[in-house]
Structures are given as C-alpha cells and as structure tokens.
PDB file as gemmi writes it, atoms N, CA and C in Angstrom:
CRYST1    1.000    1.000    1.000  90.00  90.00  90.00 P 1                      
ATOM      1  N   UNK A   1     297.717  96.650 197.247  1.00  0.00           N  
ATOM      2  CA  UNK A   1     297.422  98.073 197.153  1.00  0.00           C  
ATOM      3  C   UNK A   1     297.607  98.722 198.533  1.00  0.00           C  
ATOM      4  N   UNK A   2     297.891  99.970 198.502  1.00  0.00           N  
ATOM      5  CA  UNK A   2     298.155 100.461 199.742  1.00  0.00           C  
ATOM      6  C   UNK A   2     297.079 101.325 200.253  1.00  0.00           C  
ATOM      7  N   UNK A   3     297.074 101.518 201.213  1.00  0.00           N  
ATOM      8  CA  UNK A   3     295.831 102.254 202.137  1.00  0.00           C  
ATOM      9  C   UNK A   3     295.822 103.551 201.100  1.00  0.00           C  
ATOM     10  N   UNK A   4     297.403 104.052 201.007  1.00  0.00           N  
ATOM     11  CA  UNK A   4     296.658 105.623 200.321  1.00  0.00           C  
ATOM     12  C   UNK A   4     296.484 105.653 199.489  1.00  0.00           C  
ATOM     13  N   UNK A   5     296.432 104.916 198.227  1.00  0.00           N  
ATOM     14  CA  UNK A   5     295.933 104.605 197.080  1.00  0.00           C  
ATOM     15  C   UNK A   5     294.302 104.619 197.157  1.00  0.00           C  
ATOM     16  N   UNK A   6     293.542 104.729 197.547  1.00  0.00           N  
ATOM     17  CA  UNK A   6     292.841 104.230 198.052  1.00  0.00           C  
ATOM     18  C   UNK A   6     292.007 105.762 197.659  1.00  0.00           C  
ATOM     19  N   UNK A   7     290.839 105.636 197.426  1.00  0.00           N  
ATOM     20  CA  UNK A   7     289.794 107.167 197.036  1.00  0.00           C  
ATOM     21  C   UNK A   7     289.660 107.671 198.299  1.00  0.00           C  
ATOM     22  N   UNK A   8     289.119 106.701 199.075  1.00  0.00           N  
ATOM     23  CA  UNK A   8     288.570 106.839 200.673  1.00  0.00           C  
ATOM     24  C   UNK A   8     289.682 107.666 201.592  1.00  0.00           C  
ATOM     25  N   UNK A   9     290.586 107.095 201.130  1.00  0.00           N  
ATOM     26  CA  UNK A   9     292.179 108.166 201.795  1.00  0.00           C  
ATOM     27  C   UNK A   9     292.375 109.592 201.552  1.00  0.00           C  
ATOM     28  N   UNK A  10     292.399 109.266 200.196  1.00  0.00           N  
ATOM     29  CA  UNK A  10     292.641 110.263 199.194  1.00  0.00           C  
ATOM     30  C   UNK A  10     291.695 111.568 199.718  1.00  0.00           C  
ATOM     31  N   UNK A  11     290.063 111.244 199.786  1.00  0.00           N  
ATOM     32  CA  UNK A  11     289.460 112.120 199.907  1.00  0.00           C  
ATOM     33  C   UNK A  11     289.365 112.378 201.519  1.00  0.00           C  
ATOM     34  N   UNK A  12     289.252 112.268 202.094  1.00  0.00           N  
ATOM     35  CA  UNK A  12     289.217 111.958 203.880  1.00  0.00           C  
ATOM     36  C   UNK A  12     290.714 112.796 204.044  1.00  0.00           C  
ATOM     37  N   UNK A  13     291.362 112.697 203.291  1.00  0.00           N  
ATOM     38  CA  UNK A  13     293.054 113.795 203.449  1.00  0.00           C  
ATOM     39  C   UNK A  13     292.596 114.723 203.575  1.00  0.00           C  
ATOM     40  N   UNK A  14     292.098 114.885 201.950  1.00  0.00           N  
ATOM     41  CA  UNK A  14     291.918 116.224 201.766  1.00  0.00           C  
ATOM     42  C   UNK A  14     290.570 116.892 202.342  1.00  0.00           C  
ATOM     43  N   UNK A  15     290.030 116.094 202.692  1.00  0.00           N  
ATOM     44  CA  UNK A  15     288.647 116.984 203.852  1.00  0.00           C  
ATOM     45  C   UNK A  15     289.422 117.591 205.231  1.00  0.00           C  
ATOM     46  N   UNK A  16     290.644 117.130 205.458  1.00  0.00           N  
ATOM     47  CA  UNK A  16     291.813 117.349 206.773  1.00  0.00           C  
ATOM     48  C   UNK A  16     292.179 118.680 206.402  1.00  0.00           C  
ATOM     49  N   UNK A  17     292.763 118.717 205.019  1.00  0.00           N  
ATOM     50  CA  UNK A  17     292.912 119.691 204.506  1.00  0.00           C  
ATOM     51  C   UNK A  17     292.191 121.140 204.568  1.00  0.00           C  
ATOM     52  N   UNK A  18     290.918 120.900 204.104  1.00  0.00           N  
ATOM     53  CA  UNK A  18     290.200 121.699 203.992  1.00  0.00           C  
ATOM     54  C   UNK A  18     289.470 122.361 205.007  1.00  0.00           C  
ATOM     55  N   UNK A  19     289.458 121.468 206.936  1.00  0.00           N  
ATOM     56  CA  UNK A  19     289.493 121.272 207.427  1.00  0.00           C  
ATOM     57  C   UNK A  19     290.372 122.527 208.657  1.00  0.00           C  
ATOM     58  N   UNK A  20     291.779 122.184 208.448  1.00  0.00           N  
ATOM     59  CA  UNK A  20     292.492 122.826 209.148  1.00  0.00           C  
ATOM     60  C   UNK A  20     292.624 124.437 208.424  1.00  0.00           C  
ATOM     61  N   UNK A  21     292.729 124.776 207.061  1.00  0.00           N  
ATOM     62  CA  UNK A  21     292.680 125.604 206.169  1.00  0.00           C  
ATOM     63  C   UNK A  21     291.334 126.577 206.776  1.00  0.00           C  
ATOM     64  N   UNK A  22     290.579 126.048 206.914  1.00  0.00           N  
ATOM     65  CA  UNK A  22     289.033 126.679 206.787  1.00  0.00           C  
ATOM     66  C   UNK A  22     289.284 127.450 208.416  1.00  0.00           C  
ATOM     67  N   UNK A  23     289.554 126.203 209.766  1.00  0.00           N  
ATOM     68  CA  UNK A  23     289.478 126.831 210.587  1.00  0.00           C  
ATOM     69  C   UNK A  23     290.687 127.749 211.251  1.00  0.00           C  
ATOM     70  N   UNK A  24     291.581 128.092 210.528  1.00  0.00           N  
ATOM     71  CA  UNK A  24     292.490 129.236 210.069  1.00  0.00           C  
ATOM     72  C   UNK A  24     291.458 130.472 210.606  1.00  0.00           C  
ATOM     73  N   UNK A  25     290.609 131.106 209.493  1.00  0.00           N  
ATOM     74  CA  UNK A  25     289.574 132.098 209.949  1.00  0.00           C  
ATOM     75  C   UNK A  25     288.862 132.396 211.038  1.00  0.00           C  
ATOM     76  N   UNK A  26     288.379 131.160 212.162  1.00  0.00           N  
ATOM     77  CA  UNK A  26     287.735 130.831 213.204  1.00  0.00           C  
ATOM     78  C   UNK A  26     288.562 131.576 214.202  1.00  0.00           C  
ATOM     79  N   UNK A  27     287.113 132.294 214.993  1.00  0.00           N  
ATOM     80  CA  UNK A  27     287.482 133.340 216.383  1.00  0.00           C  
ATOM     81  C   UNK A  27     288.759 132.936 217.046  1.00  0.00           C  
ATOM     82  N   UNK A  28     289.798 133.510 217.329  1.00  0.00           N  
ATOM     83  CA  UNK A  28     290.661 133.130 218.304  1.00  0.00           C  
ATOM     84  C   UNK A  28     290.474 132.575 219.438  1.00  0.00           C  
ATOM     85  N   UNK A  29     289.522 132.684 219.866  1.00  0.00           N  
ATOM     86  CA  UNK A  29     288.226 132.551 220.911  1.00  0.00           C  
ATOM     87  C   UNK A  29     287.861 130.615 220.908  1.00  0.00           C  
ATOM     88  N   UNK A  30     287.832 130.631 219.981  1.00  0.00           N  
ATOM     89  CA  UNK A  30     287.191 128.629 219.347  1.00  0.00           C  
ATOM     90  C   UNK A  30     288.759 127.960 219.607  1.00  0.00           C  
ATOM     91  N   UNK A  31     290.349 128.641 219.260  1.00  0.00           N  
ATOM     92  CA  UNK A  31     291.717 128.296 219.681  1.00  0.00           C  
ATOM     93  C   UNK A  31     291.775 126.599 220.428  1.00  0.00           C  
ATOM     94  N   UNK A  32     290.907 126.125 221.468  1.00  0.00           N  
ATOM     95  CA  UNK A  32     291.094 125.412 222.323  1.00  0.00           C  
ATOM     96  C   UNK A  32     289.481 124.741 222.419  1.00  0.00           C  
ATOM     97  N   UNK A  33     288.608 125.090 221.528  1.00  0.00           N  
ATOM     98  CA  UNK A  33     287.463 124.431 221.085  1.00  0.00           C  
ATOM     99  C   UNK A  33     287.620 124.264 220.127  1.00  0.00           C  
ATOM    100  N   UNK A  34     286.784 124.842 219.274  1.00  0.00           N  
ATOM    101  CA  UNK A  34     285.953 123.754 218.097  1.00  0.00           C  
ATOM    102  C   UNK A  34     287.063 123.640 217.324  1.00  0.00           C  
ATOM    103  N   UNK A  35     288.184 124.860 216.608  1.00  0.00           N  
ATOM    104  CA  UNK A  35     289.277 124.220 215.710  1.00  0.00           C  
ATOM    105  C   UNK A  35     289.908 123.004 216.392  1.00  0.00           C  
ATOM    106  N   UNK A  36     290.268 122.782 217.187  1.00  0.00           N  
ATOM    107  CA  UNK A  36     290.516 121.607 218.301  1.00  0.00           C  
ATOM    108  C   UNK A  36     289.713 120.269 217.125  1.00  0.00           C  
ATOM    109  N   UNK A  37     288.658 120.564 217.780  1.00  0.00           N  
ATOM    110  CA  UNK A  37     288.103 119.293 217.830  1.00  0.00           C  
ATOM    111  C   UNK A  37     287.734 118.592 216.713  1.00  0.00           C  
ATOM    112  N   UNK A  38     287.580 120.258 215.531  1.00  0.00           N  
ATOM    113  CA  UNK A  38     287.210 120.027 214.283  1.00  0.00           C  
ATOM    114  C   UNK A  38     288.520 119.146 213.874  1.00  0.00           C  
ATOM    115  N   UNK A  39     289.400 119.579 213.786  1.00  0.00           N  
ATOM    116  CA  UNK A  39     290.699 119.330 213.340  1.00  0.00           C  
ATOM    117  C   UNK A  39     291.297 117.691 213.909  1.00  0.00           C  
ATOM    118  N   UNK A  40     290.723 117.435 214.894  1.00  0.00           N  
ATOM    119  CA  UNK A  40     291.041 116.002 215.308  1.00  0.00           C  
ATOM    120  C   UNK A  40     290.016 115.187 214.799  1.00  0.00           C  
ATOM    121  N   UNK A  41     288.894 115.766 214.763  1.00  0.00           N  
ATOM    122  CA  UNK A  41     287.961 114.626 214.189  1.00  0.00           C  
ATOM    123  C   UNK A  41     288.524 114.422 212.838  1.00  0.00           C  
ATOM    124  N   UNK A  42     288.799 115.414 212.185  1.00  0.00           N  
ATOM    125  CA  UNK A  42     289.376 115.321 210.925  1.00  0.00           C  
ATOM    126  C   UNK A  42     290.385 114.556 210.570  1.00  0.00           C  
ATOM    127  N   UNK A  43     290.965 114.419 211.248  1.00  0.00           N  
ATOM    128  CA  UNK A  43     292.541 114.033 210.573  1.00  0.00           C  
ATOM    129  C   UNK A  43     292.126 112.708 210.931  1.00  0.00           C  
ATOM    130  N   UNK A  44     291.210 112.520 212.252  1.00  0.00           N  
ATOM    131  CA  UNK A  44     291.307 110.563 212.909  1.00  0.00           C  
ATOM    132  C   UNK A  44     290.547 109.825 211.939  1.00  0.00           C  
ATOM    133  N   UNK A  45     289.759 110.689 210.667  1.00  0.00           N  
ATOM    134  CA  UNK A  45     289.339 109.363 209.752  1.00  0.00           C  
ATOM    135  C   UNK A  45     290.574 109.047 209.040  1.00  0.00           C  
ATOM    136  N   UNK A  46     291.621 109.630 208.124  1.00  0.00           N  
ATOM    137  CA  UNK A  46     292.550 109.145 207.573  1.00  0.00           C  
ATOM    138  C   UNK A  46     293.731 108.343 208.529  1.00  0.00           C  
ATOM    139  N   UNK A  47     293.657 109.221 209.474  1.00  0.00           N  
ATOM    140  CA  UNK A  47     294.903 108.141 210.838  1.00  0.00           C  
ATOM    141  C   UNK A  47     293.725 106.611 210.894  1.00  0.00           C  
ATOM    142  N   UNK A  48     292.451 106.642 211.281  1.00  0.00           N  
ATOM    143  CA  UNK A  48     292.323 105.260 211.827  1.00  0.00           C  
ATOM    144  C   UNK A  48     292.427 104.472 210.593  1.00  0.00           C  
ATOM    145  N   UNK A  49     291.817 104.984 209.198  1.00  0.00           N  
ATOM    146  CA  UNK A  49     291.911 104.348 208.004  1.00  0.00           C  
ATOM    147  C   UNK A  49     293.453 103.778 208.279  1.00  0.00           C  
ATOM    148  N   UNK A  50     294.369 104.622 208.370  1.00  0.00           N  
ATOM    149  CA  UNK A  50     296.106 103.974 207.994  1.00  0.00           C  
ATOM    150  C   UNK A  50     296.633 103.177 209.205  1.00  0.00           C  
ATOM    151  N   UNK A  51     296.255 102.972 210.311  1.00  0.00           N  
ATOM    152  CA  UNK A  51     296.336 102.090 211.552  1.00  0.00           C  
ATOM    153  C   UNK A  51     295.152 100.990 211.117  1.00  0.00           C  
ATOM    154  N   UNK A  52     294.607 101.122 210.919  1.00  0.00           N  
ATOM    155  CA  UNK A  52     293.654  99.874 210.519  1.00  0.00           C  
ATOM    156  C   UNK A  52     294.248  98.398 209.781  1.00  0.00           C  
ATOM    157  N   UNK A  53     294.608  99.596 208.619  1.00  0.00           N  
ATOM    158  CA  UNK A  53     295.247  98.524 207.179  1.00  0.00           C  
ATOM    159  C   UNK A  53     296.254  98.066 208.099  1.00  0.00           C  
ATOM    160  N   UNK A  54     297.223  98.703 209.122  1.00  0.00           N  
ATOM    161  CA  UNK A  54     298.424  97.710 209.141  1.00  0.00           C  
ATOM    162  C   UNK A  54     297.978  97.112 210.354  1.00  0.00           C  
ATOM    163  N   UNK A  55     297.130  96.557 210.910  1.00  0.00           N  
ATOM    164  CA  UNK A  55     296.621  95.869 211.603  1.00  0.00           C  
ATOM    165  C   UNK A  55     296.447  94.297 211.394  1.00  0.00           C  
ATOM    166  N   UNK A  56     296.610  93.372 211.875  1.00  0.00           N  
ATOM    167  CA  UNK A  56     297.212  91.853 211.649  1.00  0.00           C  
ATOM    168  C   UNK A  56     295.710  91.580 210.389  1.00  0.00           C  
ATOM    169  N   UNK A  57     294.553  91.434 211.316  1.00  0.00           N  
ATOM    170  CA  UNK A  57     293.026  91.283 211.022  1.00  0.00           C  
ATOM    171  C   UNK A  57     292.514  92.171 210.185  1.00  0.00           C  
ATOM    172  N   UNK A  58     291.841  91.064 209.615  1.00  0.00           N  
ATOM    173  CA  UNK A  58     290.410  92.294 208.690  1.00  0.00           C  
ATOM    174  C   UNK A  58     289.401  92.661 209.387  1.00  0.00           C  
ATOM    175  N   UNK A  59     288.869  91.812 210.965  1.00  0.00           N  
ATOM    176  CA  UNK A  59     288.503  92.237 212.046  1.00  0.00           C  
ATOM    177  C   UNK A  59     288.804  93.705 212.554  1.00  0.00           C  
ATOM    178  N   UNK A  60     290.086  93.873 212.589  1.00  0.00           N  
ATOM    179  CA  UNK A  60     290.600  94.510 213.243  1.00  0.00           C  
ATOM    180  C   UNK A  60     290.395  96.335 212.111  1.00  0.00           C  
ATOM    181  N   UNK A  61     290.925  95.511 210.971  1.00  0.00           N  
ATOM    182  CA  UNK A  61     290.583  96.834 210.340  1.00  0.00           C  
ATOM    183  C   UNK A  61     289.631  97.425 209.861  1.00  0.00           C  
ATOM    184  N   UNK A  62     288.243  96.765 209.854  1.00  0.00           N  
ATOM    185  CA  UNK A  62     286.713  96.602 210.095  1.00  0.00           C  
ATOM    186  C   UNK A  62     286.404  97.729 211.174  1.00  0.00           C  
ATOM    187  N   UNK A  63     287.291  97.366 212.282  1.00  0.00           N  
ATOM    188  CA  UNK A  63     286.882  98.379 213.443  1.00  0.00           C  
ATOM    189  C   UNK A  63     287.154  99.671 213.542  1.00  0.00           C  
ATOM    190  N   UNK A  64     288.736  99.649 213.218  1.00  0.00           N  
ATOM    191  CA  UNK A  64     289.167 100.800 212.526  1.00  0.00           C  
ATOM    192  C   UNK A  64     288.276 101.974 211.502  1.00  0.00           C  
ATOM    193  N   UNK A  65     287.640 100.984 210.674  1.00  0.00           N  
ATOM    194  CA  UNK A  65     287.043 102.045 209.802  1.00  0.00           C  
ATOM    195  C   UNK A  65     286.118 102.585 210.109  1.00  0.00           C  
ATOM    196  N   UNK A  66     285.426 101.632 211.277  1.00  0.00           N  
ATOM    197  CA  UNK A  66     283.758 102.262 212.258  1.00  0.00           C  
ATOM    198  C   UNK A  66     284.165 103.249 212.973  1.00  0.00           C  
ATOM    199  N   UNK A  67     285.901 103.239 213.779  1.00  0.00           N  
ATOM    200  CA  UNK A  67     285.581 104.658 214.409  1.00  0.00           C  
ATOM    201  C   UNK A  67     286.093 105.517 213.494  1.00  0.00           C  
ATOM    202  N   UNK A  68     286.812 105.482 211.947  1.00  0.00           N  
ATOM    203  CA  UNK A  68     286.305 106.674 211.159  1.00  0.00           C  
ATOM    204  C   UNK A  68     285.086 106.991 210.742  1.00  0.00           C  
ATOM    205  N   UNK A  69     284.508 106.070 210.332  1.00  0.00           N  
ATOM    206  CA  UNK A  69     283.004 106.449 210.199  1.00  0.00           C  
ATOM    207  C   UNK A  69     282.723 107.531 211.491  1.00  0.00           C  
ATOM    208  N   UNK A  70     282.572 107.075 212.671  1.00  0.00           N  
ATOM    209  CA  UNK A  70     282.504 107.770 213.874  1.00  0.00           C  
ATOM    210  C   UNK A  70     282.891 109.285 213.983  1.00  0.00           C  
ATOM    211  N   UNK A  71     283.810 109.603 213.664  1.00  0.00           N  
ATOM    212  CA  UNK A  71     285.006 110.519 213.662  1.00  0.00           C  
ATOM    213  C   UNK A  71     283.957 111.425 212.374  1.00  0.00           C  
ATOM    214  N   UNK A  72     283.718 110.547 211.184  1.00  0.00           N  
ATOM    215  CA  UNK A  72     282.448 111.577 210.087  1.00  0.00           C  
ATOM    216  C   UNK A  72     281.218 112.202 210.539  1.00  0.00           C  
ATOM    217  N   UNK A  73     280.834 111.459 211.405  1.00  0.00           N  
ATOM    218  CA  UNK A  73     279.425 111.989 212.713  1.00  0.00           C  
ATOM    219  C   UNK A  73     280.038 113.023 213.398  1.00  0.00           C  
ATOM    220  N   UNK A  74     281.004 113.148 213.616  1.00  0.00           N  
ATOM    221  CA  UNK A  74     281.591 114.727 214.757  1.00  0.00           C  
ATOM    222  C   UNK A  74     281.780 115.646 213.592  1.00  0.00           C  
ATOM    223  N   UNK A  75     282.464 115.265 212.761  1.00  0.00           N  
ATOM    224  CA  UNK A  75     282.646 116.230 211.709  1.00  0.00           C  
ATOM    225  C   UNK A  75     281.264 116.950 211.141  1.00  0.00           C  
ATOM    226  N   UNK A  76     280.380 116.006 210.715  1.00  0.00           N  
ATOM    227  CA  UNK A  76     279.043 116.539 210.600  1.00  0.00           C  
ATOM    228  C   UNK A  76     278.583 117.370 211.134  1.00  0.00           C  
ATOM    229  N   UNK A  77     278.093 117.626 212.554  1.00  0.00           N  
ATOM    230  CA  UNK A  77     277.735 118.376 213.623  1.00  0.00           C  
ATOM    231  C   UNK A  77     279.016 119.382 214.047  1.00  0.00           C  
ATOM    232  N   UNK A  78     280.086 119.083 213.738  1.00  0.00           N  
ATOM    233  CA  UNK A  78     281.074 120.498 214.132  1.00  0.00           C  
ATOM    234  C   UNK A  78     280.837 121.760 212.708  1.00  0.00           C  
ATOM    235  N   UNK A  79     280.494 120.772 211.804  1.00  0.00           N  
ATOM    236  CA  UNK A  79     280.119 121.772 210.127  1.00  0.00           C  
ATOM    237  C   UNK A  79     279.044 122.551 210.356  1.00  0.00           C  
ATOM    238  N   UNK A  80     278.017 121.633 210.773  1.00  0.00           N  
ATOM    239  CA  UNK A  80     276.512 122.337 211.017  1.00  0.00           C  
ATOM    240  C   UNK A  80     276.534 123.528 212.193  1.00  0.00           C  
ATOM    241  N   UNK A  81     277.359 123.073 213.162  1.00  0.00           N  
ATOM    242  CA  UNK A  81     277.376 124.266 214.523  1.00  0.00           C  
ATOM    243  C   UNK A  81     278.541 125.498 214.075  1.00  0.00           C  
ATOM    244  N   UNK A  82     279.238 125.254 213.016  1.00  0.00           N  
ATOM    245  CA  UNK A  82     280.303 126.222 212.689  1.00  0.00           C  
ATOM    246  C   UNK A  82     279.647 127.225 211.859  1.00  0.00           C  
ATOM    247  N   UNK A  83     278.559 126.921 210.916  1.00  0.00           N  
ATOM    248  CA  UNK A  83     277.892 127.498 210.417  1.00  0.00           C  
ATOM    249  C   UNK A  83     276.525 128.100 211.144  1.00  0.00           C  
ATOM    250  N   UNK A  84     276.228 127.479 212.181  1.00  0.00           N  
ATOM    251  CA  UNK A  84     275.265 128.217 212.771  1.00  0.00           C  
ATOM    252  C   UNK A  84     275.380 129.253 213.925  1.00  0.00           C  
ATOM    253  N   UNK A  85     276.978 128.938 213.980  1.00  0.00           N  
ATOM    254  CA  UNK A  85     277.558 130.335 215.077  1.00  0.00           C  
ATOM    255  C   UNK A  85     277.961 131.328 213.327  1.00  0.00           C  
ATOM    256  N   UNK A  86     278.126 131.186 212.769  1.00  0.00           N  
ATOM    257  CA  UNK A  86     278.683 132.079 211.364  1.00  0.00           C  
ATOM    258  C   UNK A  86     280.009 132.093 210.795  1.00  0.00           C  
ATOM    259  N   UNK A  87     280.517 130.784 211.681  1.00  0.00           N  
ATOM    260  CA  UNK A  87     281.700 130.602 210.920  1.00  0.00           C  
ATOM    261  C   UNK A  87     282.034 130.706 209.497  1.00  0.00           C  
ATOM    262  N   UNK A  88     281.140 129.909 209.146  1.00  0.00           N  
ATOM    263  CA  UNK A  88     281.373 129.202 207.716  1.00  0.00           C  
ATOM    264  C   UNK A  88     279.607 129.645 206.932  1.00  0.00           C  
ATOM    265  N   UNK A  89     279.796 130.154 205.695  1.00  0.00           N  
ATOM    266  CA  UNK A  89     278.807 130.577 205.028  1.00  0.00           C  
ATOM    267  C   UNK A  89     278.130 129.406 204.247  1.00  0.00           C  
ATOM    268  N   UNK A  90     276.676 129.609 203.651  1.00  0.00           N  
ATOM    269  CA  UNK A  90     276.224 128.359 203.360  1.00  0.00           C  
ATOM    270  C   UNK A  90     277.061 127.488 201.851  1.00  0.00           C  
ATOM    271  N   UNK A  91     277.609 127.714 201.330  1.00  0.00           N  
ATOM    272  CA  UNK A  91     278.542 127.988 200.556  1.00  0.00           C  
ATOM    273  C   UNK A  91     279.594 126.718 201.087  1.00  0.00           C  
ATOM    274  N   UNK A  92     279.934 127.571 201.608  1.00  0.00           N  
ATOM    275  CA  UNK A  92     281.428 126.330 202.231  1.00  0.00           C  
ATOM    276  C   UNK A  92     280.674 125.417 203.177  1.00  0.00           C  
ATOM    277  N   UNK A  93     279.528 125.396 203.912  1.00  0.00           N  
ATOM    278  CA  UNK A  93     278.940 124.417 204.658  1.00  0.00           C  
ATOM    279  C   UNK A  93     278.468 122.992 203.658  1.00  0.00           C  
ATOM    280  N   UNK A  94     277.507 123.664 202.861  1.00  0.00           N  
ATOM    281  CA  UNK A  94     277.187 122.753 201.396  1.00  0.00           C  
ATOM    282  C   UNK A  94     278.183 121.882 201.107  1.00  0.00           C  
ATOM    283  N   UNK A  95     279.474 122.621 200.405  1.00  0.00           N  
ATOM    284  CA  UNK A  95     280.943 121.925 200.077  1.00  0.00           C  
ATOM    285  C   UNK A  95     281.121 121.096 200.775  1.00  0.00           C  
ATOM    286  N   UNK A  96     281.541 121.262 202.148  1.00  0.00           N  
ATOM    287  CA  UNK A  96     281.698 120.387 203.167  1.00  0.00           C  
ATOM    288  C   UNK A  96     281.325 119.218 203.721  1.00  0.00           C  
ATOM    289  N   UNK A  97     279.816 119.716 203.426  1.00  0.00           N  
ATOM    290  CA  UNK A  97     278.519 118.395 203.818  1.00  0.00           C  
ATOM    291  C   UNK A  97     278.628 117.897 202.605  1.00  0.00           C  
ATOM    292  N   UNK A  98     278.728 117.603 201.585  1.00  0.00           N  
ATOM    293  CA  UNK A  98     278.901 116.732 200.447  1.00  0.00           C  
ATOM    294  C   UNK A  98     280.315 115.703 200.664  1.00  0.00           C  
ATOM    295  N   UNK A  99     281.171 116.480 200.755  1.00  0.00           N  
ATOM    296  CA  UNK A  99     282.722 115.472 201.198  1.00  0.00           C  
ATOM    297  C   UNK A  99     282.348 114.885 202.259  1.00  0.00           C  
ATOM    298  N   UNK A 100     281.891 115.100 203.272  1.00  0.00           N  
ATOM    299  CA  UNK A 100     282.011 114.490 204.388  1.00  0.00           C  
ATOM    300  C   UNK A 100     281.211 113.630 204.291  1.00  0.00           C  
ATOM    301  N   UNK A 101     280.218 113.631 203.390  1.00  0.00           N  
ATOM    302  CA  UNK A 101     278.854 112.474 203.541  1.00  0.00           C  
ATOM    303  C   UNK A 101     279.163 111.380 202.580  1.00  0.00           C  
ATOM    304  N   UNK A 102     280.101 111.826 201.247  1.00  0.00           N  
ATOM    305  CA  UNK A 102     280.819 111.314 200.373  1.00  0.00           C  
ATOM    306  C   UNK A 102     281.570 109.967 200.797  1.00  0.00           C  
ATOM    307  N   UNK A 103     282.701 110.975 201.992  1.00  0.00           N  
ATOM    308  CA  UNK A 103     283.682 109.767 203.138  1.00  0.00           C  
ATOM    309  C   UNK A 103     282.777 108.989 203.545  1.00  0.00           C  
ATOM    310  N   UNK A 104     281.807 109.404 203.931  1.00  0.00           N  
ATOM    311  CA  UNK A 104     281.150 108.400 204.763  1.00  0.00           C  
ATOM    312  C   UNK A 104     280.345 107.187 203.918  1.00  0.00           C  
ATOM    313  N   UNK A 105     280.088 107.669 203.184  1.00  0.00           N  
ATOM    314  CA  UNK A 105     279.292 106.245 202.691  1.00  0.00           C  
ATOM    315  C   UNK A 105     280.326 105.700 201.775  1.00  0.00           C  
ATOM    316  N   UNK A 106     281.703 106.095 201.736  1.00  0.00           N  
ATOM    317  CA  UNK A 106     282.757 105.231 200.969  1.00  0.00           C  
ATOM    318  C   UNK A 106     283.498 104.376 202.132  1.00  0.00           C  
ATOM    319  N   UNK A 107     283.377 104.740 203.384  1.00  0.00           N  
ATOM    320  CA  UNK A 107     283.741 103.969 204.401  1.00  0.00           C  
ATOM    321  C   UNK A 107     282.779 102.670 204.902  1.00  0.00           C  
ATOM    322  N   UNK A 108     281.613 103.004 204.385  1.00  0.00           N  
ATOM    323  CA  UNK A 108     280.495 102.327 204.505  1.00  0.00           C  
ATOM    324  C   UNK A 108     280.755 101.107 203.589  1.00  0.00           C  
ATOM    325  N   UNK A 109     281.238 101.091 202.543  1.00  0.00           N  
ATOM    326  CA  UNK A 109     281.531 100.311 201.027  1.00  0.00           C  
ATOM    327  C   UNK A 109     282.496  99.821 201.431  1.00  0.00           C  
ATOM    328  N   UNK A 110     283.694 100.193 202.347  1.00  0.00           N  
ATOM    329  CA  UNK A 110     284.962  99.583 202.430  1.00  0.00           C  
ATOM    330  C   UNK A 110     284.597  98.214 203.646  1.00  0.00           C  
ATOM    331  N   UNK A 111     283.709  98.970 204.358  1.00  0.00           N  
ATOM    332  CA  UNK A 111     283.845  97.973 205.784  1.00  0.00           C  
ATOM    333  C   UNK A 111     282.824  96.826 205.100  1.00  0.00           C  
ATOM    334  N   UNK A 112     282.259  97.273 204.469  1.00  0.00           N  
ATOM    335  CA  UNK A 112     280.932  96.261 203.714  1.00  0.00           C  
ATOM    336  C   UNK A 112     281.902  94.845 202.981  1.00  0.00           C  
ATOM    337  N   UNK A 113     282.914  95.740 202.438  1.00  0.00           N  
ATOM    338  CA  UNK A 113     283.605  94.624 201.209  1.00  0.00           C  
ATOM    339  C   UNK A 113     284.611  94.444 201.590  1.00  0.00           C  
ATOM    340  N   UNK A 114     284.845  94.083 203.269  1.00  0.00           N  
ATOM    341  CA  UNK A 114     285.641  93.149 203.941  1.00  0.00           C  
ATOM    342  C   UNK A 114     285.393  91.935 204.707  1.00  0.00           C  
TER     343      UNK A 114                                                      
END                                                                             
C-alpha cells in the first residue's frame, strides 16, 4: 500500500488545503508570519508522512511520523492564536481543531502499529 492511500495522508492533505485556502484572507501584515508558518507546519505533516515511508527502516519512519505529530502541536496553537487575533471565527476554528486533533491521534495509531 502506498503512503497516500493511506486516511492519515489523505486527511493531513487536505488540512494543507484548508490551511493555505483559509490563510488567503489573513492581514497582509501576517505575509512573512503566521501564513508562513501556518502553512509549513501544514504541509510538513503530509511531507514527513511521505519521506518517512520511503525511508529504508520502520525506525526511521516511526520518527518521521513524531515530527508530524510535532508539526500537529504548531498547527494547534497557530489555530488557537489565529482566532484569538480574529482571524478565523469560532466556526472555522472548531472545524479546524477537530481535523487537526483527528491527524493527530491517527498518527498516534500509525506510529503505535509499527
């Protein structure tokens, strides 16, 4: 089976998605902050997920998935501070914090059942 087959991919994409989409709206001002950072934390759970798998070790791709897990902890706190400057209404924060907590404890299941 291949990495993107995979739910954990699948959904962790599309949180990238939703992700870069969302901070579209964000102050011109955030340009070189938080869309920045939001947007890299984002995308590095599906990149380390797909560098992982082609990694020799299950060691190796074990580790991989801890710093996506990792990468779900920034995302967390960039959601919560995006909404508490007024980026994002409680609405799309909710949405957000469900996927992201979703990824995370499916990354939790993957590294578990290696």
């Amino acid at each position: 089976m291949k990495i993107e087959d995979l739910d954990v991919f699948k959904l962790s994409h599309s949180l990238v998605l939703k992700i870069y989409e969302l901070t579209k709206n964000f102050p011109s001002s955030e340009k070189f902050g938080l869309i920045t950072q939001m947007r890299r934390a984002a995308a590095s759970i599906p990149t380390n997920l797909i560098e992982g798998a082609y990694r020799i070790s299950r060691k190796e791709f074990k580790h991989f998935i801890s710093i996506a897990k990792g990468s779900c902890g920034e995302i967390k706190y960039q959601i919560f501070l995006s909404r508490d400057l007024n980026y994002l209404n409680n609405d799309k924060y909710n949405e957000l914090k469900i996927e992201y907590e979703r990824v995370s404890m499916m990354l939790t299941k993957l590294h578990q059942s290696l």
